[in-house]
Every structure is written in structure tokens, then in C-alpha cells.
C-alpha positions in Angstrom: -69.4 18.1 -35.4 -68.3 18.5 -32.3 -65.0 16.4 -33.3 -64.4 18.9 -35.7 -64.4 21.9 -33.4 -61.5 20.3 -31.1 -59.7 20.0 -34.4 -60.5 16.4 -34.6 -61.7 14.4 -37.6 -64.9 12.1 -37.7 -63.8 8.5 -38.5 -64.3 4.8 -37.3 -62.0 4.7 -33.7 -61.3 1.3 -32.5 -63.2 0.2 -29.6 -63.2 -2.7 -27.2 -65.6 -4.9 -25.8 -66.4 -3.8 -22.4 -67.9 -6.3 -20.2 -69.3 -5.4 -16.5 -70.1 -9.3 -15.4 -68.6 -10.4 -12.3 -71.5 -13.1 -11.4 -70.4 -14.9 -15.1 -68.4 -17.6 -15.6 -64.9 -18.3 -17.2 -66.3 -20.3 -19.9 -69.3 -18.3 -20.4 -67.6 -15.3 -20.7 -64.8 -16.7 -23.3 -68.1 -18.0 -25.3 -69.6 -14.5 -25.2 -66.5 -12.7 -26.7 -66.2 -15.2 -29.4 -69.2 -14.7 -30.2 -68.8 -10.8 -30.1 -65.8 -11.2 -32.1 -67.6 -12.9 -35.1 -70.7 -10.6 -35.0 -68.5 -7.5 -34.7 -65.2 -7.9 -35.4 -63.7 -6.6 -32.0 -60.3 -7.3 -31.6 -60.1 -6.1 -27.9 -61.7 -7.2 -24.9 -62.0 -6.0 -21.4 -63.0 -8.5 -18.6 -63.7 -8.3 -14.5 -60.8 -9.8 -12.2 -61.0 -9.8 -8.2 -64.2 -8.4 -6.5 -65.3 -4.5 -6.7 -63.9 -2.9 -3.5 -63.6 -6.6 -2.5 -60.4 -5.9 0.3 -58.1 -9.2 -1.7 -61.2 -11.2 -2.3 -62.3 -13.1 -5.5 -66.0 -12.8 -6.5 -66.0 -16.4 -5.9 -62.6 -18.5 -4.7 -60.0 -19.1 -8.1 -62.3 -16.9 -10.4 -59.7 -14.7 -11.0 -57.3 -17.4 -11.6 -59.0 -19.3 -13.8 -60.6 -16.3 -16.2 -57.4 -14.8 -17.3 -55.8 -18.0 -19.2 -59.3 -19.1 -20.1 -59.9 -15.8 -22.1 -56.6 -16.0 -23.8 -56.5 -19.2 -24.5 -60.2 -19.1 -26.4 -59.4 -15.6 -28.2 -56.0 -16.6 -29.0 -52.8 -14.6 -29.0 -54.0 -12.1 -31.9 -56.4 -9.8 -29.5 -55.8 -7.1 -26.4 -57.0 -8.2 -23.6 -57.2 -5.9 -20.8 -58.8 -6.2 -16.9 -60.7 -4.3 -14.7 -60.4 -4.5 -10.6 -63.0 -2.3 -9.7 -60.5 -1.0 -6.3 -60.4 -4.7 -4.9 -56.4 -5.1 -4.2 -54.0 -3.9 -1.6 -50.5 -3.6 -3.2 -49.0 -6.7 -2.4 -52.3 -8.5 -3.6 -52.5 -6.3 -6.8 -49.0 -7.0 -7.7 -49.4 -10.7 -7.8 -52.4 -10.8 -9.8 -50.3 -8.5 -12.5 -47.7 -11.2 -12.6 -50.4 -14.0 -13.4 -51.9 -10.7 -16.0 -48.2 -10.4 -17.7 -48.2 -14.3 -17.9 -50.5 -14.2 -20.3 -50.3 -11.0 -22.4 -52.9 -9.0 -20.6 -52.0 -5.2 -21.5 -54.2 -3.1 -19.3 -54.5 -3.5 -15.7 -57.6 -1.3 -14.5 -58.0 0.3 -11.1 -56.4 -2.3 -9.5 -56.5 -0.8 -5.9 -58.7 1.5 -3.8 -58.4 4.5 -6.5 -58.2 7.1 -3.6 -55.5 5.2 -2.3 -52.8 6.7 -5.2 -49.8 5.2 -3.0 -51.1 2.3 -3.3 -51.8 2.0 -7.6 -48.3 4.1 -7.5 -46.6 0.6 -6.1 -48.4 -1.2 -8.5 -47.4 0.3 -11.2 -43.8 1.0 -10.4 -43.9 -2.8 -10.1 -45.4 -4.2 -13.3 -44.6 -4.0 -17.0 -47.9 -3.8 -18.3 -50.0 -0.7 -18.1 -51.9 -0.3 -14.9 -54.7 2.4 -15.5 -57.2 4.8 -13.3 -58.8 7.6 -12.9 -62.5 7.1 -13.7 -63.7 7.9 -10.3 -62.1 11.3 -10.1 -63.7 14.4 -10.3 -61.6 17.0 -8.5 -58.8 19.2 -10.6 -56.5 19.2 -8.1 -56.0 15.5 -7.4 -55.8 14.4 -11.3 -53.1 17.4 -11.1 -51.3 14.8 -8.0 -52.3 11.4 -9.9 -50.5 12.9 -12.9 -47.4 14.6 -11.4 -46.9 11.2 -9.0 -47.6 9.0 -12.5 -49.7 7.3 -10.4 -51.1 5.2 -13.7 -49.6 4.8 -17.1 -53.1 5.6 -18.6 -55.4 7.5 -17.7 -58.9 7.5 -17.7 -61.1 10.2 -17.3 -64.8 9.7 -17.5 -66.4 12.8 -19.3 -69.8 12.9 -17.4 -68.3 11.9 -13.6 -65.8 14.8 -14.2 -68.2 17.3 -15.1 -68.0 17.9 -19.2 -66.0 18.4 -21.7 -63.7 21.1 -21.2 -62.6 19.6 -17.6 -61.8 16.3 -19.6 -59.8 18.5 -21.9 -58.0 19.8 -19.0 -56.8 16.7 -18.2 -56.5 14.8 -21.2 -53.6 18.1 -21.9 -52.1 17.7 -18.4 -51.3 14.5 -19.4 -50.6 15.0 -22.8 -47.5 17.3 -21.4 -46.2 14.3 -18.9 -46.3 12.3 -21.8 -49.5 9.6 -20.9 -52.0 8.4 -22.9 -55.9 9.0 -22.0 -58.3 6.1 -22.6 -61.7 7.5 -21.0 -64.0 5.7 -19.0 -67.3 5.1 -20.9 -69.1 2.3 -19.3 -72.2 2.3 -21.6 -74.3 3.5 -24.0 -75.7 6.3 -22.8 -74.6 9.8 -24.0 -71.5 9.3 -22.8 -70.0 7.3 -25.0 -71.0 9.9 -27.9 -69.2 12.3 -26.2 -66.3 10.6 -25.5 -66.1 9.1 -29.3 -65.9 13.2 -30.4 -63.4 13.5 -27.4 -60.9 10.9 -28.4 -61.0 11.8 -32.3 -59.3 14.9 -31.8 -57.0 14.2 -28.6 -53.4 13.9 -29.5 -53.1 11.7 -26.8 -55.5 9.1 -27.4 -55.2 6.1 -26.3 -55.4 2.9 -28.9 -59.2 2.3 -28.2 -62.7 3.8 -26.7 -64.4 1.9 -24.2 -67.8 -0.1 -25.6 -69.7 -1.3 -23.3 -71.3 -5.1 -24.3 -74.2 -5.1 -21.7 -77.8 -5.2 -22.8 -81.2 -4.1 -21.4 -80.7 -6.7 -18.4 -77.6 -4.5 -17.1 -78.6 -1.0 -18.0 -82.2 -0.9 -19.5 -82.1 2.2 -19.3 -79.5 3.1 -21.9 -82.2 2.5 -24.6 -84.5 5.0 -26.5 -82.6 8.2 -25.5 -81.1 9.1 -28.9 -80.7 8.6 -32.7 -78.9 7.2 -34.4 -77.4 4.5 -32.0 -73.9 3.8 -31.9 -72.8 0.3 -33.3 -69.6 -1.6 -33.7 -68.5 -2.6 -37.7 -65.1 -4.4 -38.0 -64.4 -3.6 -34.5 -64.9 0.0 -34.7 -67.6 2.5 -33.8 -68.0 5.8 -36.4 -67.3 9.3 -34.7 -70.9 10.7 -35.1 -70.3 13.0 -38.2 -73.7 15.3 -38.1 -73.5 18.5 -36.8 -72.8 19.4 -32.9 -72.9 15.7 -31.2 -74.2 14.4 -34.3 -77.4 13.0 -32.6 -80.9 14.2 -32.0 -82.6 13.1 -28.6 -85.7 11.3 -28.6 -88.3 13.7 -27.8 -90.2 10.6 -26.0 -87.1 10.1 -23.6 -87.6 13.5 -22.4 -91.1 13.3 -22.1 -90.7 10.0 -19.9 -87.9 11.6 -18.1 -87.8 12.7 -14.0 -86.6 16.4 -13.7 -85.1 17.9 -10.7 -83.4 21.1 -9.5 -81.3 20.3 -6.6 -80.3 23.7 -4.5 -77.1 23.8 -2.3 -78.5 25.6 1.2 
């Protein structure tokens, strides 16, 4: 596998529930992961705080507010929970919402400003205990080279396909391996990319404690379905590393068939 050629080893990794929801409900949410928990055992959670590139605002008034303690106080004390701001926060803003995080045991505070703004997530974190993570939108060498030298995030989190493959992921999953930071890659669904980001993380020395696993169905990305065998699933709160050779799937002829090609020339 292709685990095995990074000088990994194919085994269950830990994963955590990744919702995407904004447009959900406190209490719906907390019903959702409960019921995730029993039917799969997770024992991490990641939820939506503030609005995506929402300059301070909530997706509705007190959302925010109200989600964080509701979460915690329906899964209990015995689970991660970690947040996502989609770039919503200026500094200030950020800063106060990671006290109410800290409050109640949230671990993982996710691109809590503007991500080109790395000033701005640098004041963040310098401020906060708990980690405050990035780096999913960034595709360039040279700026992952800055995020990492200004320990812009205490994680970080590459996202295989948005930086271009394997090998550039390796790059930086090592750059930070030498400053001494954890990489927990962005795989927001169940695509491909969370196949190759399962081989990715079973042989990094710097892996982070889980691998992202996206919770959405075919209402939220119906077109994750049909494209290869077998499918990933979660067991105890864990997803296998694919142990067949190369990626240890086979895509489904049919998806290719269906599929809209395009070569795209630059001038």
C-alpha cells in the first residue's frame, strides 16, 4: 500500500466526526453526535462556530454561544471536541470566543480568522491555551514555509488535494515535523481525499491524534458516492488505513464513465 511505501503501517487511525452544518441547531446537532457516537463509536467531534468569512458575525445571533456548552454538556467530559470558524473572526473577536472554547474543554480551535491574514491567527494563538489550527486553504510552498517559521498555528493542516498531491503534503507535513508541530490534514469528505490522507497520516511521524471524517450525507455532497470500492467506514471510532495494494481501492469504472473531462490550457 501506499502507507507502506512512506514507511507507514496500515492500521485503524482514529478519526473524528466532522460536521459542515451551520444552518443546524444546538440541540439538533448534540442529538446527531449522540447518535453518531452510539452507531460508531466516535470519541471526537468537530462542530461550526461564528459564520464562514462572516467579518465577527454569528450564523444567527447567540449561536455560537449557545452550541459550545450544549455539545459538552450532551457528550460529556469524556470526548474531544474541537471547532471550526471557517475565517469569520478578527483577532480581538477570535480571542473571546477561545476564552468561552477553553471554558469548556474545547481542544482545537480551527481557522479562526481570515487564513491569509497570518498576523491575525498569529495573535490568536499567542493568546490562547488551546490549539488554534490552519492551513487548509494554502497551496503555495513559500507561504506554508512563513505560516510555519511565524508558528502561525499550533497544528497544521494541510489538505492533500487543494495543495497539489502527495509529495507537496510531505513537504510540509516534514517542515513541520522539524519546528516541532503536529499535522492534522484537512479532509472534508469522502471523496478520494480522505483515502489519501488515511495512507498519509499512517506513516507521518508527526501525526496528529486523529483524521478528519466527514459526517455529511448525499444532501451535502451527493456527489461523494459511487466513485470507489471499498468505502471507507468508521468501527469503534476508527477508520482502517486501506491495506490493498497502491491506494488500496479500485475506482468504479461507472464513475468514470459518468464523469465530465476537461483539459484546461494556460495561454
Amino acid at each position: 500500500s501506499v502507507c507502506e511505501l512512506l514507511g507507514g503501517t496500515p492500521r485503524p487511525l482514529r478519526v473524528y466526526a466532522s460536521s459542515m452544518k451551520r444552518d443546524i441547531t444546538p440541540q439538533a446537532e448534540a442529538e446527531r453526535f449522540l447518535r453518531l457516537r452510539d452507531e460508531f463509536g466516535y470519541d471526537a467531534f468537530k462542530f461550526r462556530v461564528g459564520k464562514e468569512c462572516g467579518h465577527d458575525e454569528d450564523e444567527w445571533p447567540g449561536r455560537t454561544e449557545e452550541i459550545v456548552p450544549e455539545i459538552r454538556k450532551a457528550l460529556g467530559d469524556e470526548v474531544a471536541l474541537l471547532v471550526d470558524g471557517n475565517s469569520c473572526y478578527t483577532p480581538k473577536k477570535a480571542i473571546s470566543v477561545g476564552r468561552l472554547l477553553e471554558d469548556n474543554g474545547i481542544c482545537h480551535f480551527e481557522e479562526p480568522c481570515p487564513y491569509w491574514e497570518l498576523e491575525w491567527t498569529k495573535q490568536v494563538t499567542d493568546a490562547l491555551k488551546l490549539d488554534v489550527t490552519g492551513g487548509e486553504q494554502d497551496c503555495d510552498l513559500s507561504t506554508w514555509k512563513r505560516i510555519i517559521e511565524m508558528r502561525t498555528v499550533d497544528v497544521v493542516q494541510p489538505d492533500v488535494c487543494y495543495l497539489g498531491g502527495l509529495t507537496r503534503t510531505l513537504k510540509v507535513a516534514e517542515m513541520a515535523r522539524q519546528a516541532g508541530i503536529p499535522c492534522t490534514p484537512h479532509s472534508a469528505n469522502l471523496s478520494l481525499v480522505t483515502v489519501f490522507t488515511l495512507h498519509l497520516m499512517g506513516a507521518l511521524e508527526n501525526a496528529g491524534p486523529y483524521v478528519e471524517f466527514s459526517i455529511e450525507g448525499p444532501e451535502y455532497y451527493p456527489w461523494q458516492y459511487d466513485i470507489y470500492e471499498p468505502t471507507l467506514a468508521a468501527k469503534d471510532g476508527k477508520v482502517q488505513i486501506p491495506e490493498a495494494p497502491g491506494w488500496g481501492i479500485e475506482i468504479n469504472p461507472d464513475f468514470l464513465e459518468k464523469t465530465k473531462y476537461q483539459i484546461s490550457t494556460l495561454n
